[in-house]
C-alpha positions in Angstrom: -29.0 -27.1 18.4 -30.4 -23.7 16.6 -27.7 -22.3 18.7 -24.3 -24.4 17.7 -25.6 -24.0 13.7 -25.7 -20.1 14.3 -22.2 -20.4 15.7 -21.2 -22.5 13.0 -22.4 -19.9 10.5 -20.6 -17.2 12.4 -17.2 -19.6 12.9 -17.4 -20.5 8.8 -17.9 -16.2 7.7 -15.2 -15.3 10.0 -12.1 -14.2 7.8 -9.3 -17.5 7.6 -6.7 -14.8 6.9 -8.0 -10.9 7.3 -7.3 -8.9 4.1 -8.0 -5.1 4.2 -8.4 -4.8 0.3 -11.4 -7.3 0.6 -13.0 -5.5 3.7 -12.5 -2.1 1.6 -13.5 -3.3 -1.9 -16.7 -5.1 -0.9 -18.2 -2.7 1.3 -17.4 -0.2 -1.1 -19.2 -1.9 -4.2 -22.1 -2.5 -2.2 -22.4 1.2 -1.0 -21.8 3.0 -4.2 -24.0 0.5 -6.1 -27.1 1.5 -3.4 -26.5 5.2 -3.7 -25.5 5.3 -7.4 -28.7 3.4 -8.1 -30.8 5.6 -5.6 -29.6 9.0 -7.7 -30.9 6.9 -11.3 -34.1 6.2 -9.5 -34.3 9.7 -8.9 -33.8 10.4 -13.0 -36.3 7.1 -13.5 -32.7 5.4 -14.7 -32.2 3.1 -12.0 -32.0 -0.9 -12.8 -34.3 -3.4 -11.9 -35.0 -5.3 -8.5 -33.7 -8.2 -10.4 -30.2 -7.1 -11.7 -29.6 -5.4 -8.1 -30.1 -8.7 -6.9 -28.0 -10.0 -8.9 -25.7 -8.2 -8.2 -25.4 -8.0 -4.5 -25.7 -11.9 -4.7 -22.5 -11.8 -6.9 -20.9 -9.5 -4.5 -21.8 -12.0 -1.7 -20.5 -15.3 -3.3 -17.2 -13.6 -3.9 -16.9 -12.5 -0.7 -17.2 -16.2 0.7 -15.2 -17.4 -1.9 -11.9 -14.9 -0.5 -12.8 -13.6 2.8 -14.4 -16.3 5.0 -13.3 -20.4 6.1 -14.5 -21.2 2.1 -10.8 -19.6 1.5 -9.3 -22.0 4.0 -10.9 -25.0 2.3 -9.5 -23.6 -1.3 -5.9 -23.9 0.1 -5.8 -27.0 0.9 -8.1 -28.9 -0.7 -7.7 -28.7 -5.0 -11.7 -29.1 -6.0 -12.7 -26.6 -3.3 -9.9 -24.3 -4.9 -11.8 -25.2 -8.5 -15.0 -24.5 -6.5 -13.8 -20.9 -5.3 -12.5 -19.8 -8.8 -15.7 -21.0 -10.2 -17.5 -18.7 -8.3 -14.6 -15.9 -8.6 -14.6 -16.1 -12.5 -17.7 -17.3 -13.1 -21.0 -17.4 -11.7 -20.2 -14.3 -9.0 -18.6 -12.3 -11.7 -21.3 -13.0 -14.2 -24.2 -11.4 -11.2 -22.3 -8.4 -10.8 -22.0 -8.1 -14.4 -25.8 -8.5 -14.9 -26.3 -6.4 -12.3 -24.9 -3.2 -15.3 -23.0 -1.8 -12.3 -21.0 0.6 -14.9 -23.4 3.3 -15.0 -24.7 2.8 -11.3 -21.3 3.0 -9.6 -20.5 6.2 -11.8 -23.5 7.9 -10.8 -22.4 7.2 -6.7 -19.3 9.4 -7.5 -19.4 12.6 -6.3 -21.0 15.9 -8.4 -17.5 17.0 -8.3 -15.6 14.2 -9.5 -13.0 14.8 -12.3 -14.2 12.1 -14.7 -12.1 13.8 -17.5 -9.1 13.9 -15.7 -5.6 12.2 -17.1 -5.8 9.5 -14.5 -9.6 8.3 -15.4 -9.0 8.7 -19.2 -5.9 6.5 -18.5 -7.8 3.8 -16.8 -10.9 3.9 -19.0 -8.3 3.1 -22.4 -6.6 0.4 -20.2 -10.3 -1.1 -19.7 -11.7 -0.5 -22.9 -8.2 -2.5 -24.3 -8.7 -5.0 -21.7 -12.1 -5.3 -23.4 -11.5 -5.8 -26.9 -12.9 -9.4 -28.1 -9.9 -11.1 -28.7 -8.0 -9.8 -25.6 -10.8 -10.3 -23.6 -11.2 -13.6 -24.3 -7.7 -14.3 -24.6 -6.9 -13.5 -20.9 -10.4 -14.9 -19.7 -8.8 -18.6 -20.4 -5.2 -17.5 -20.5 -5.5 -16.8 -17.2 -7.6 -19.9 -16.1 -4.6 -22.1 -18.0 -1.9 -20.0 -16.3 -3.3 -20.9 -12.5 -3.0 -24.6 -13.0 0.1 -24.7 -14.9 1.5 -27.3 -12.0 5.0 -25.6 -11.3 2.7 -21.6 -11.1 0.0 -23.7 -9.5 2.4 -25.2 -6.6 4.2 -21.5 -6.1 0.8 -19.8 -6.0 -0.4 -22.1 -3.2 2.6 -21.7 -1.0 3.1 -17.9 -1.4 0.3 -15.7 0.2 1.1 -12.3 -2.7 0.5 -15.0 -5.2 -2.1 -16.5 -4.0 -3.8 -13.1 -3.3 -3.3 -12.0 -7.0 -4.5 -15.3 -8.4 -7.3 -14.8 -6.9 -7.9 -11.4 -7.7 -6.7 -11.6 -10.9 -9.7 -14.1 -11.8 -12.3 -12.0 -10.2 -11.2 -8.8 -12.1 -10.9 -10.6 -15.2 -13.8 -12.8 -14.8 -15.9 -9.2 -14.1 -14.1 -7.1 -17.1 -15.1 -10.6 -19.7 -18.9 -11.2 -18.2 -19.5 -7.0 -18.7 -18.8 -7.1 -22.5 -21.1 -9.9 -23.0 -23.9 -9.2 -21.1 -23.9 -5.2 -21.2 -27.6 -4.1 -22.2 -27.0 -1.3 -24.5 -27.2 -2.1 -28.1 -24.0 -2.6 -29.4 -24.0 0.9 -31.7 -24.7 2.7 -28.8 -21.9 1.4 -26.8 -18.1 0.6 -27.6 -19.0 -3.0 -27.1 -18.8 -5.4 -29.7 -21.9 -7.0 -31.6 -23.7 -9.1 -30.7 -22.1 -11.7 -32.9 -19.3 -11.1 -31.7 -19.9 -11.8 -28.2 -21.3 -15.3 -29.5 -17.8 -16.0 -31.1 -16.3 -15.0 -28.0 -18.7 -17.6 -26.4 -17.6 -20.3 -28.5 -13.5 -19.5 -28.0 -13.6 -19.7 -24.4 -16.1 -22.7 -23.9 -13.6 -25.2 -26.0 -10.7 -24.5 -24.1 -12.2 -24.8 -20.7 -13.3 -28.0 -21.7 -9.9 -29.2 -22.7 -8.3 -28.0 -19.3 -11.2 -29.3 -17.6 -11.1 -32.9 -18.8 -7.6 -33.2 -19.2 -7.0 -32.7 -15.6 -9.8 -35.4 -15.1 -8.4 -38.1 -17.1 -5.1 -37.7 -16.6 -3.3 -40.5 -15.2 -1.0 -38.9 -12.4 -1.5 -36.0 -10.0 -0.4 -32.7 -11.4 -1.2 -30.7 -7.9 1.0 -32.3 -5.7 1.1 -29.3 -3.5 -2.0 -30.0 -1.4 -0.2 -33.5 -0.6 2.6 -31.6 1.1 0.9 -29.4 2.8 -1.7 -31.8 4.1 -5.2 -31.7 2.3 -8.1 -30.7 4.9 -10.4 -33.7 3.8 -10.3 -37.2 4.0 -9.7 -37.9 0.1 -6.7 -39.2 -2.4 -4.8 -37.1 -4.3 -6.7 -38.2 -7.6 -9.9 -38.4 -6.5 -9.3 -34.5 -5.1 -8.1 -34.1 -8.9 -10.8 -35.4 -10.7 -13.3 -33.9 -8.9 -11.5 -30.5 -9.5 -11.3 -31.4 -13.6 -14.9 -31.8 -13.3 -15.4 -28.1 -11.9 -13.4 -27.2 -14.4 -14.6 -29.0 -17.3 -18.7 -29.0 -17.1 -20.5 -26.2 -14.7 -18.4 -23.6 -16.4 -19.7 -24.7 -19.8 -22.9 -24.2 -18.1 -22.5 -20.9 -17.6 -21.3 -19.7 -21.3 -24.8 -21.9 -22.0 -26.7 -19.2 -19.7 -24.7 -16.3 -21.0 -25.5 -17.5 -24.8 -29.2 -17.6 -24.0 -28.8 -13.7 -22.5 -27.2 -12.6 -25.7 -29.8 -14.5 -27.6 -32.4 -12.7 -25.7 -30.5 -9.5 -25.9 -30.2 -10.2 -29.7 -33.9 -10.9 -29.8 -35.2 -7.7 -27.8 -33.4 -5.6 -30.0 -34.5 -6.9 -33.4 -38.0 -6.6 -31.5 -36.9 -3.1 -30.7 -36.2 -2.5 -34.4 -39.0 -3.6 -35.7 -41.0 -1.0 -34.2 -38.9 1.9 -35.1 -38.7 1.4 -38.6 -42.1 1.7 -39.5 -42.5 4.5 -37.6 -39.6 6.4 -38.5 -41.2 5.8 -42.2 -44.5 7.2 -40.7 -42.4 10.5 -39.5 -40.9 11.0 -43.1 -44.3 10.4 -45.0 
């Protein structure tokens, strides 16, 4: 029996369709992130046991989520597709955000690297743009609302490019949005915004997602009809595979905007803490 469930494990990770950019990306992120982060030790710089756990567990979830059987589920059956963006926008992107893998990553480069050069300055603007508040938070439920438009949605599904750059596309994003809110520098050390700011940004995303969310739950007709053509790989109804979905949509990623409010809160909080230090003894040094 130890032995079927073993296999079962190793039948469920095998790829459903093999893609080269995730068995480059992946491998990649996890690399750089051990070596970048063994140089910082080096310097006493390196991030703790607990955001390089978060993020390899990050990088792990979103690797089920595209690379293994989890992705065959997500085409056919509508919540599991919910289930797998969830992950890929959400909690996965959110661990490999806390994991600050920014600063590790660059130090994995090599000595040599021309981090001035026109093609790095040219994708650090496109980033930092990307990044700004309201574009940020724009395209982190623009594109979420974009997916499940019905008539993208059923395209998407059928067409393996699309499908690829959905999914991709809410990874990226999902990354690029988590990094501004959770990034640990203080906010005038950083181009990120402050930290009220990031609670605004909080509050303009949750109310959307659940609007999407429970729409697609109480609506009275099926909206993703492609998973009826193409045959849905579990033994449920159309609308009970729809509400289910609306519910993935609607509460556990208001869940996760709670969680990342309560790390800008404590963010908020160490820094005030952080402040309250300095300032009397900055007036000791003048005195």
């Amino acid at each position: 029996a130890l032995f079927m469930s073993f296999d079962s494990i190793l039948a469920f990770l095998a790829p459903y369709r093999f893609s080269v950019l995730a068995v480059t990306v992946f491998p990649l992120a996890a690399a750089g992130y051990a070596l970048g982060r063994r140089r910082l030790a080096a310097e006493g710089k390196a991030p703790g046991v607990w955001r390089a756990t978060g993020y390899y567990l990050g990088l792990a979830l979103c690797y089920i989520a595209l690379h293994t059987q989890f992705d065959y589920y997500g085409q056919f059956v509508f919540f599991l597709h919910r289930a797998q963006h969830l992950i890929l926008h959400h909690l996965g992107a959110l661990l490999i955000a806390l994991g600050n893998p920014v600063p590790v990553l660059s130090a994995a480069l090599p000595r040599d690297f021309p981090r001035q050069s026109a093609p790095v300055r040219w994708m650090t603007r496109v980033v930092r743009v990307l990044q700004q508040p309201v574009i940020a938070s724009v395209l982190f439920v623009g594109l979420i609302a974009f997916w499940l438009e019905p008539s993208i949605h059923f395209a998407a599904m059928l067409s393996q490019p699309l499908y690829l750059l959905m999914n991709w596309s809410m990874l990226v994003d999902g990354v690029l949005f988590w990094l501004v809110l959770v990034d640990p520098r203080p906010p005038e050390a950083s181009p990120m915004p402050s930290y009220g700011v990031r609670f605004l940004m909080i509050f303009a995303t949750i109310v959307p997602q659940l609007v999407i969310g429970s729409y697609i739950f109480f609506v009275d007709h099926e909206l993703f009809t492609v998973y009826g053509v193409c045959g849905r790989a579990l033994p449920i109804s159309g609308m009970e595979d729809q509400q289910y979905g609306g519910l993935l949509t609607w509460i556990p990623p208001a869940m996760m905007e709670a969680v990342a409010m309560l790390i800008v809160l404590s963010m908020l909080m160490k820094r005030e803490r952080a402040l309250s230090v300095e300032e009397p003894a900055a007036r000791a040094v003048k005195k």
